[in-house]
SERO-4910 file (N, C-alpha, C, O; in steps of 0.05 Angstrom, whole numbers):
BEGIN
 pado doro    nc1    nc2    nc3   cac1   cac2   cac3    cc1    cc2    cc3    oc1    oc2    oc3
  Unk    A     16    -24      0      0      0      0     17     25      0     12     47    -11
  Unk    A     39     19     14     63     50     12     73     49    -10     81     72    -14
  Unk    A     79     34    -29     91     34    -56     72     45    -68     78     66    -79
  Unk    A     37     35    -69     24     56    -94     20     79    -85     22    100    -98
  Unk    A     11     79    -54      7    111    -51     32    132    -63     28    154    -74
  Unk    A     55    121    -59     76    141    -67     78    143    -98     80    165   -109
  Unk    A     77    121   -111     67    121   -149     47    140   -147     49    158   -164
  Unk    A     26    141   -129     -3    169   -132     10    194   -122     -1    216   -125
  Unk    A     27    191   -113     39    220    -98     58    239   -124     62    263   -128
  Unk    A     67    208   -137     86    222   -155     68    230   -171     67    255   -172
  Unk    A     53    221   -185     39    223   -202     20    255   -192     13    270   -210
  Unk    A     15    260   -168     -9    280   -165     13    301   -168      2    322   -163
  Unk    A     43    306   -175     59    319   -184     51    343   -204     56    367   -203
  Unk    A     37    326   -222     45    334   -245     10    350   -256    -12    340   -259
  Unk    A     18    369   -257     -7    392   -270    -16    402   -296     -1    400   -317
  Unk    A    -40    415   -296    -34    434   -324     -6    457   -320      9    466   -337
  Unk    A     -7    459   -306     17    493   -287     33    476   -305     37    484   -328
  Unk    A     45    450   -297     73    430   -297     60    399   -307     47    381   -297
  Unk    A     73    405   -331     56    381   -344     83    372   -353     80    356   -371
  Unk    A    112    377   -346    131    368   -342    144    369   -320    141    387   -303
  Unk    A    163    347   -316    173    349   -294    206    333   -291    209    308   -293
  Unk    A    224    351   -286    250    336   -290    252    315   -256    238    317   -236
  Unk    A    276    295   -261    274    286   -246    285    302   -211    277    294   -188
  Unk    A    298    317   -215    310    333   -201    275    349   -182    270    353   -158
  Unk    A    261    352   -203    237    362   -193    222    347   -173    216    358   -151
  Unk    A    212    313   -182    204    297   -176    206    292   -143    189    292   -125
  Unk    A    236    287   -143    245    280   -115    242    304    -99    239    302    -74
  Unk    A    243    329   -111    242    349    -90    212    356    -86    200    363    -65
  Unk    A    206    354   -104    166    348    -91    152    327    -77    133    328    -61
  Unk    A    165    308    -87    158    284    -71    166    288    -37    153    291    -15
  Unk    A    188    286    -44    205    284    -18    212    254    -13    214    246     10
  Unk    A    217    239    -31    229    211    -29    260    209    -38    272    224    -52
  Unk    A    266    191    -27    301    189    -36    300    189    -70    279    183    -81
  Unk    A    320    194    -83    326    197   -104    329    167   -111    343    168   -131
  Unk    A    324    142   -107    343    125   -119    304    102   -103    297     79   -109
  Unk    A    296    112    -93    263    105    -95    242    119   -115    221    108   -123
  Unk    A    253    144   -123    237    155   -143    239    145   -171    224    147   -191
  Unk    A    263    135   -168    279    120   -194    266    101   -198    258     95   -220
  Unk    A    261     86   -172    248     60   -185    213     61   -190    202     45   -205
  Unk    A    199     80   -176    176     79   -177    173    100   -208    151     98   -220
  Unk    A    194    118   -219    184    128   -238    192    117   -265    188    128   -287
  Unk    A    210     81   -261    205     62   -280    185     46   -278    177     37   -300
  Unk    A    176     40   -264    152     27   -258    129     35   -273    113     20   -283
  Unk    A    128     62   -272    114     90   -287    113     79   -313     94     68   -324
  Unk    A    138     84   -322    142     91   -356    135     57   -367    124     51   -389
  Unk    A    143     43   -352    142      4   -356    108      3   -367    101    -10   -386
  Unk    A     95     15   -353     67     12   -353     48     35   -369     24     35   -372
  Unk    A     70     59   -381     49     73   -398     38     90   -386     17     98   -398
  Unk    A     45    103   -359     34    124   -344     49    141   -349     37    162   -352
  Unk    A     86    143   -355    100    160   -349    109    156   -374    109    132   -380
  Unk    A    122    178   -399    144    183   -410    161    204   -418    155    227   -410
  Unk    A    185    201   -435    190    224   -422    194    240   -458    185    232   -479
  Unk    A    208    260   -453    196    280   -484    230    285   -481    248    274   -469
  Unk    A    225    307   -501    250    309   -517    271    326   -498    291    334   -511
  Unk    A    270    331   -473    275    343   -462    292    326   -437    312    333   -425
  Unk    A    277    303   -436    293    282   -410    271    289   -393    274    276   -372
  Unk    A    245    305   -391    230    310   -368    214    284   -373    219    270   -393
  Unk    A    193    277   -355    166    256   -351    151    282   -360    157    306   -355
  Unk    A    128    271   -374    107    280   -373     88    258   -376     96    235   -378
  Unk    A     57    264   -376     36    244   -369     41    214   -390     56    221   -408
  Unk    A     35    193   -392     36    173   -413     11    164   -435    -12    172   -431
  Unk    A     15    153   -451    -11    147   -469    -28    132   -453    -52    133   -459
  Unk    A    -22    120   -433    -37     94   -419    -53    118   -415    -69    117   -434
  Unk    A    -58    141   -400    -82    166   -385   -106    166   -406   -130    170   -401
  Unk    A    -87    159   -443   -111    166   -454   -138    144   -464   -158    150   -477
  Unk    A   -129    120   -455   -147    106   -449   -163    108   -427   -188    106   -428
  Unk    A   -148    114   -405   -164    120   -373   -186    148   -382   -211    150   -379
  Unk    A   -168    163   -392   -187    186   -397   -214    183   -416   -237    191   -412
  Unk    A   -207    171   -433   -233    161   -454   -255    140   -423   -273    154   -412
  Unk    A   -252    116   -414   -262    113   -403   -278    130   -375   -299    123   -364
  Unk    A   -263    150   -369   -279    170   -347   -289    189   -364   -307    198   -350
  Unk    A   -290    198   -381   -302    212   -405   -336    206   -404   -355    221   -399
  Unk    A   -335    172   -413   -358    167   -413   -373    157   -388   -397    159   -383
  Unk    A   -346    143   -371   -372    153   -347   -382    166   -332   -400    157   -318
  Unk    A   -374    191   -329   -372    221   -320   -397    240   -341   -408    260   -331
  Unk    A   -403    231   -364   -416    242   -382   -445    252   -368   -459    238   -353
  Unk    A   -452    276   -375   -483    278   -357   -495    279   -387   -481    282   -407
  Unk    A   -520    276   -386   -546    276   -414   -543    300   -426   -536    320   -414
  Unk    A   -551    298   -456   -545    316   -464   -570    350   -455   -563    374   -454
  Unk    A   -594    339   -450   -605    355   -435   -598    372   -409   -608    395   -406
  Unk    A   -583    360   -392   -567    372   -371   -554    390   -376   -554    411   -363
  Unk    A   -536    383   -399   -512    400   -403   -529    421   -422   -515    439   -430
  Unk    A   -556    422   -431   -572    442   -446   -579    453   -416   -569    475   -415
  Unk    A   -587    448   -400   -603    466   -375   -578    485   -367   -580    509   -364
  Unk    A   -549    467   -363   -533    486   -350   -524    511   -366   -519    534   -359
  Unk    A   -522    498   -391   -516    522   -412   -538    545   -419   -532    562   -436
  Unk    A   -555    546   -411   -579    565   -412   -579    576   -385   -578    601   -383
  Unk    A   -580    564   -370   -575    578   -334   -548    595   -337   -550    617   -327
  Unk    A   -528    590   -346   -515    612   -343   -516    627   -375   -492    621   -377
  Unk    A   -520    638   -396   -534    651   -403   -554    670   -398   -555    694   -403
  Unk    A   -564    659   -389   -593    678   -374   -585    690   -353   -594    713   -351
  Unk    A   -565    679   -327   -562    699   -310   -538    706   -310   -530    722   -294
  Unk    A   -524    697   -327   -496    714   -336   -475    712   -312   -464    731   -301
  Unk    A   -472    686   -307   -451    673   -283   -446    648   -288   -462    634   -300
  Unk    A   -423    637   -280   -414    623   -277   -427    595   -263   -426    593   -238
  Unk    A   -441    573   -281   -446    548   -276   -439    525   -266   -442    505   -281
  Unk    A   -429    522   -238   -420    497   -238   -435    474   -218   -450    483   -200
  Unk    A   -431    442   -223   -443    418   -222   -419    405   -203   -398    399   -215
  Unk    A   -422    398   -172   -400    391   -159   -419    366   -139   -438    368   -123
  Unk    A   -398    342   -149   -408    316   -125   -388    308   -114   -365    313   -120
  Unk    A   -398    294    -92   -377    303    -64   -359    269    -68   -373    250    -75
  Unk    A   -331    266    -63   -308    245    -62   -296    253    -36   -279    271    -34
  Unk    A   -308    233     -9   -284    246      8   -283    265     27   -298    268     46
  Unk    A   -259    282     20   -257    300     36   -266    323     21   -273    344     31
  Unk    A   -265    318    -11   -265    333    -19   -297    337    -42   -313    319    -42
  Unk    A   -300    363    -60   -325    372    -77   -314    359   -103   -290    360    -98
  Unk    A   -316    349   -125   -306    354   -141   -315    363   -173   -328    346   -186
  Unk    A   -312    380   -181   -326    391   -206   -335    373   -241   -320    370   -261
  Unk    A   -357    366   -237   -364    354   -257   -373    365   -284   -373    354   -307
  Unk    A   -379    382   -278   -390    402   -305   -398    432   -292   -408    437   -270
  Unk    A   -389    454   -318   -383    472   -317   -389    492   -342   -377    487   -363
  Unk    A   -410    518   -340   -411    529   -364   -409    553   -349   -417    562   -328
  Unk    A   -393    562   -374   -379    592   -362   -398    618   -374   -409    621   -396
  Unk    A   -397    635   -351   -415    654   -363   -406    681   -372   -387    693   -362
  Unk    A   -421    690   -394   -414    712   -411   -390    738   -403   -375    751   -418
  Unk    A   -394    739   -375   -380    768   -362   -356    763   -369   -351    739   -371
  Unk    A   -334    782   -376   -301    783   -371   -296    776   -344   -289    752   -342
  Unk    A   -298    784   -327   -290    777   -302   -310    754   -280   -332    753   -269
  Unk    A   -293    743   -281   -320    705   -274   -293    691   -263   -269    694   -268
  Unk    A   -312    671   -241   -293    652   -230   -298    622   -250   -320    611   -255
  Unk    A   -275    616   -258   -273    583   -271   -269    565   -251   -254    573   -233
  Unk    A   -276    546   -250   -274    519   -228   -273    500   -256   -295    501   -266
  Unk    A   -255    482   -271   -251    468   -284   -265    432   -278   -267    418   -257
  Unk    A   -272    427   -307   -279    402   -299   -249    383   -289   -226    386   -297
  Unk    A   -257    368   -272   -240    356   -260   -228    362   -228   -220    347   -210
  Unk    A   -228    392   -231   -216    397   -214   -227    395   -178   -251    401   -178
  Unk    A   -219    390   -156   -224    383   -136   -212    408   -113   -192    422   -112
  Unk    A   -236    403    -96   -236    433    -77   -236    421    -53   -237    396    -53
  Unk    A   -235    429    -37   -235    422      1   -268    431     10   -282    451      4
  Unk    A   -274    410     24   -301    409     31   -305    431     60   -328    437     66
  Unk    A   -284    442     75   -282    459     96   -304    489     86   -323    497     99
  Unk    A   -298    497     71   -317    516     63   -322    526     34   -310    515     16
  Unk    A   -338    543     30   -361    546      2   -381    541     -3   -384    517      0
  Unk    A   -406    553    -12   -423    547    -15   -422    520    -27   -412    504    -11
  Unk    A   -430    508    -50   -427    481    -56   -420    457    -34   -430    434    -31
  Unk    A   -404    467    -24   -391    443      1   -418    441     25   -431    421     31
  Unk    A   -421    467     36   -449    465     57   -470    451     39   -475    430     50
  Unk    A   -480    451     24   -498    437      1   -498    398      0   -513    379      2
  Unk    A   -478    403     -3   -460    369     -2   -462    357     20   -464    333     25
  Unk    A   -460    381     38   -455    364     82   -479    363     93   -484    353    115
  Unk    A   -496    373     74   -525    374     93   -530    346    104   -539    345    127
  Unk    A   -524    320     90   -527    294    106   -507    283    125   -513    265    141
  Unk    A   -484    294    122   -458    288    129   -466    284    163   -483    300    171
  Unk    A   -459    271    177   -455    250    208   -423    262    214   -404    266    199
  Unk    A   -429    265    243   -409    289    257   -383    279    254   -365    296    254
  Unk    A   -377    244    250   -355    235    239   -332    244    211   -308    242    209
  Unk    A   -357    255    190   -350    258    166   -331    302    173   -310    314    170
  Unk    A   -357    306    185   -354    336    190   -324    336    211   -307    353    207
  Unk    A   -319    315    233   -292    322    243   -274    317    231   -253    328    239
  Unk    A   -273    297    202   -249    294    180   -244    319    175   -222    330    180
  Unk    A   -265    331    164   -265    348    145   -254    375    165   -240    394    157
  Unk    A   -259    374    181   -245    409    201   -220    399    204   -203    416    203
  Unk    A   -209    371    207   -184    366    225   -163    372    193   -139    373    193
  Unk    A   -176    374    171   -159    379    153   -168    401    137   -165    402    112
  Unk    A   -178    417    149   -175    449    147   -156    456    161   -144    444    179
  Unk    A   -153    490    145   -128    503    155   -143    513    195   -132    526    213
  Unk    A   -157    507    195   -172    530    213   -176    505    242   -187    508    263
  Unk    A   -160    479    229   -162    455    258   -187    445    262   -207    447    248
  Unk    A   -184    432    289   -212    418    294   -237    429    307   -260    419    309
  Unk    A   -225    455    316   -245    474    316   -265    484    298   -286    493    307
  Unk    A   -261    482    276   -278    490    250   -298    475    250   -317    478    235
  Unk    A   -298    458    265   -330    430    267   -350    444    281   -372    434    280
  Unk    A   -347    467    293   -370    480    304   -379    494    279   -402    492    270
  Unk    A   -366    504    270   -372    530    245   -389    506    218   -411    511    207
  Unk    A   -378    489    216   -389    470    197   -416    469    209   -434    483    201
  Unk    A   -419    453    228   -438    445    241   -466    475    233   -489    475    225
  Unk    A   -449    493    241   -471    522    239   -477    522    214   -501    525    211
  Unk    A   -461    518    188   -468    526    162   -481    496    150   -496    497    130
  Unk    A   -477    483    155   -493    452    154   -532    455    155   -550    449    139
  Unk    A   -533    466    184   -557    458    202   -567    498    180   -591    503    179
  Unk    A   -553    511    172   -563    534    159   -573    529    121   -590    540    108
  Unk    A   -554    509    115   -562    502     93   -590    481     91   -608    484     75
  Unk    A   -588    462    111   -615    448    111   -643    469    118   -666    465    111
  Unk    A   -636    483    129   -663    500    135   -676    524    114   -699    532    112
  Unk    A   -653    530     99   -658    543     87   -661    538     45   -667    553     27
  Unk    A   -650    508     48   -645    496     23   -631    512      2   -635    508    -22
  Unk    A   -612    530     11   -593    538    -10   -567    545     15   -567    540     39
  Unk    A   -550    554      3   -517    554     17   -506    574      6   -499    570    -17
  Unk    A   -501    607     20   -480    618      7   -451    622     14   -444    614     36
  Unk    A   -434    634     -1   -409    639     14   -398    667      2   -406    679    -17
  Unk    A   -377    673     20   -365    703     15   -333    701     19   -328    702     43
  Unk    A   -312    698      2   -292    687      3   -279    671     22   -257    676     31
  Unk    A   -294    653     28   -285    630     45   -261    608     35   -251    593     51
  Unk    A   -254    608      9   -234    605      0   -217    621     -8   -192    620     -4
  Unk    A   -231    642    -24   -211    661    -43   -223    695    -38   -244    700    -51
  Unk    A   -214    716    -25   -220    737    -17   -230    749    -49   -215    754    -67
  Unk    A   -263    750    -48   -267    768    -67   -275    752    -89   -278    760   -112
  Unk    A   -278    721    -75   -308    704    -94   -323    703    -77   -314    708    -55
  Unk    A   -345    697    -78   -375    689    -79   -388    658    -96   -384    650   -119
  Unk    A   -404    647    -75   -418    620    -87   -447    620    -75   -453    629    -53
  Unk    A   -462    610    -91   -486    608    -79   -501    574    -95   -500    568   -119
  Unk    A   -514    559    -69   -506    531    -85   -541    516    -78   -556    525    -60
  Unk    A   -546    503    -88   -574    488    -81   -564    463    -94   -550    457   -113
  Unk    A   -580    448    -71   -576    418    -72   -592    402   -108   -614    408   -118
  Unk    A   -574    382   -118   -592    371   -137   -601    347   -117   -586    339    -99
  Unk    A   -627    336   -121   -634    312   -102   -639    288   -121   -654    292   -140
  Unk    A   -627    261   -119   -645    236   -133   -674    229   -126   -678    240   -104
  Unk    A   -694    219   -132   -721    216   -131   -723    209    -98   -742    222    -89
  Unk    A   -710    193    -77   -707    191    -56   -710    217    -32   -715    216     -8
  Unk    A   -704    236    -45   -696    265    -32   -663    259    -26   -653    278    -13
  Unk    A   -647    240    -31   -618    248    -24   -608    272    -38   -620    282    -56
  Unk    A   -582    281    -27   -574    302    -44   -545    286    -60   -528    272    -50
  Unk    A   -551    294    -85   -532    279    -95   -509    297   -121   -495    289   -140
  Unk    A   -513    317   -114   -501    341   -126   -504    371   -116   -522    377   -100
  Unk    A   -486    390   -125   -490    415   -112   -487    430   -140   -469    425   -157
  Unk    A   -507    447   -142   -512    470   -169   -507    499   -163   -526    511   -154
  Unk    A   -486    511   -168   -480    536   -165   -474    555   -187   -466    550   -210
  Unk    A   -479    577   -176   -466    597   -193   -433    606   -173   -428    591   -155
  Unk    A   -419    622   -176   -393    635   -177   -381    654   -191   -378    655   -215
  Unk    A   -372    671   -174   -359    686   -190   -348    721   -167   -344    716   -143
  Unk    A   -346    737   -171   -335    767   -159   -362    770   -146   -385    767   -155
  Unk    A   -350    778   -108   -369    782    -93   -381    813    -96   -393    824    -77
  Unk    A   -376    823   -117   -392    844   -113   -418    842   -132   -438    856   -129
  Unk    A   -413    823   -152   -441    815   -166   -455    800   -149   -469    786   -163
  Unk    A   -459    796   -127   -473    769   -105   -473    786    -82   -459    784    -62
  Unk    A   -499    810    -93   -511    828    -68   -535    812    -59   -544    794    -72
  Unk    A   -544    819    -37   -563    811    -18   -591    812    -39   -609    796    -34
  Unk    A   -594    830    -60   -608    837    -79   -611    813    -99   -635    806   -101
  Unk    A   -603    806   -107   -589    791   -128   -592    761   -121   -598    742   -134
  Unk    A   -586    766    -93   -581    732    -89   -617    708    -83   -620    683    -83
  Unk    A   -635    729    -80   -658    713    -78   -664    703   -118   -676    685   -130
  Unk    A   -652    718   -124   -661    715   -156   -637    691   -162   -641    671   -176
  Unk    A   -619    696   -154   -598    670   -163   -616    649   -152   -627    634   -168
  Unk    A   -623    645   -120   -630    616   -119   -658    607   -125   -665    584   -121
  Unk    A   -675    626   -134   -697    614   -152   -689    599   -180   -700    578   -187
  Unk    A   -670    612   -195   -659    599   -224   -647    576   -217   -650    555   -230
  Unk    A   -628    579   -191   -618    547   -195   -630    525   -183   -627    501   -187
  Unk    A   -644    537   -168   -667    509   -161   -687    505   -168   -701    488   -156
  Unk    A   -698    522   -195   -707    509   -214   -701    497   -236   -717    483   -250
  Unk    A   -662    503   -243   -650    492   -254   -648    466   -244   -652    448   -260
  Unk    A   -643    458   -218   -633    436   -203   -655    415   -205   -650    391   -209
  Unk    A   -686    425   -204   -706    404   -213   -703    396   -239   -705    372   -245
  Unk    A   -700    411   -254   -691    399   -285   -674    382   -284   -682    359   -288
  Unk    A   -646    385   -279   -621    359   -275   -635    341   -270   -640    323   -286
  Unk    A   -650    344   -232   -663    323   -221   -676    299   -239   -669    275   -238
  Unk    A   -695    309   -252   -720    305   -275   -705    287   -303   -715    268   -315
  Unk    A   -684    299   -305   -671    292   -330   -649    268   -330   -639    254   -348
  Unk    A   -644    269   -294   -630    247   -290   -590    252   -297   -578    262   -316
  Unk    A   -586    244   -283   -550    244   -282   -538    234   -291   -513    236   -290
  Unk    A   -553    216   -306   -545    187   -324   -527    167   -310   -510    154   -322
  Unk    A   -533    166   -286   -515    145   -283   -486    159   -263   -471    148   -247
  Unk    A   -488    178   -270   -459    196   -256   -456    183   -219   -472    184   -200
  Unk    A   -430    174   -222   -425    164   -198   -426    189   -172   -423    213   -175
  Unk    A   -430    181   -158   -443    206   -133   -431    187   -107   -428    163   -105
  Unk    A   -427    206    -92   -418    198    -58   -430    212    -40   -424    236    -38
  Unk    A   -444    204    -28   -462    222     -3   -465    211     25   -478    223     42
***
């Protein structure tokens, strides 16, 4: 189990930012001996995860683009979904995003960007910390005080933050939407409503995002009428199948 986690460690290396990486890099990000990185980053290249370019760096391998084709399609939402989200932000001219919860963490499934120059992007794929944001309170509404003390003891803010969860948890269930005011990033804004499966679980979070000064007190009753009437549509139209953790 310590050999693959560290193959995942090396591997979570490597970014869009750094989509190369010399070996000199490797070990100093990792933090493994030089002569263990060696062998886990043949192990790599043996198997089609790792090769390297004209340069002597690693970058990702062909093997990802089979992995990738297969999460492609199972990650895929209906083509109607991806029509609701692309009209929801259109119409209210913000930033769209579709986040189901892995963990500790939110992670972004779909995403349509809205018209303004200045807008927050959250990329498909990309993965956020469940400690705070609107979307994340959305996600925890079922969450058991076990899940909520993971989640503070690996915030920056310690295990104290389980009270504050706890408050924005028991505020999102009452009120069926979740906002936030740079709880990650000074000077975004999120505002999120639960998507639910026919059960009433919640099995997605639907937000808009973007510059807290478009996400006035004004504004924001009209955002969460659109997205939770957006969110019955998804509901209605179904997720196709999209794997969910709740």
């Amino acid at each position: 189990m310590r050999t693959v986690q560290r193959a995942i460690d090396v591997l979570g290396l490597f970014s869009d930012q750094r989509p190369a990486l010399s070996l000199k890099e490797i070990v100093s990000g990792s933090g493994l001996p030089k002569t263990t990185v060696l062998r886990l980053l043949q192990t790599l290249r043996v198997n089609g995860l790792l090769w390297l370019d004209e340069h002597g760096r690693y970058i990702a391998g062909p093997a990802f683009l089979r992995w990738a084709r297969m999460a492609e399609e199972g990650w895929r939402l209906p083509a109607p979904v991806r029509r609701t989200l692309r009209e929801l932000a259109a119409e209210q001219r913000e930033t769209v995003h579709l986040y189901v919860r892995r963990d500790l963490h939110r992670i972004c499934v779909a995403q349509e960007e809205g018209p303004q120059a200045l807008r927050h992007v959250v990329r498909v794929g990309d993965e956020l910390p469940l400690w705070a944001g609107g979307p994340s309170k959305v996600l925890l509404t079922s969450a058991d005080d076990v899940l909520l003390d993971r989640i503070a003891r690996h915030s920056p803010h310690g295990v104290a933050h389980v009270d504050t969860l706890r408050r924005w948890v028991a505020e999102a269930r009452r009120h069926g939407y979740a906002v936030s005011h740079g709880e990650h990033e000074e000077g975004l804004s999120a505002v999120a409503v639960p998507v639910r499966a026919p059960g009433g679980k919640v099995v997605a979070a639907l937000s808009f995002g973007g510059p807290s000064p478009r996400f006035t007190k004004e504004r924001l009753p009209h955002f969460v009428r659109a997205l939770t009437a957006a969110a019955r549509t998804v509901a209605a139209d179904g997720l196709g199948g999209l794997p969910t953790e709740g």
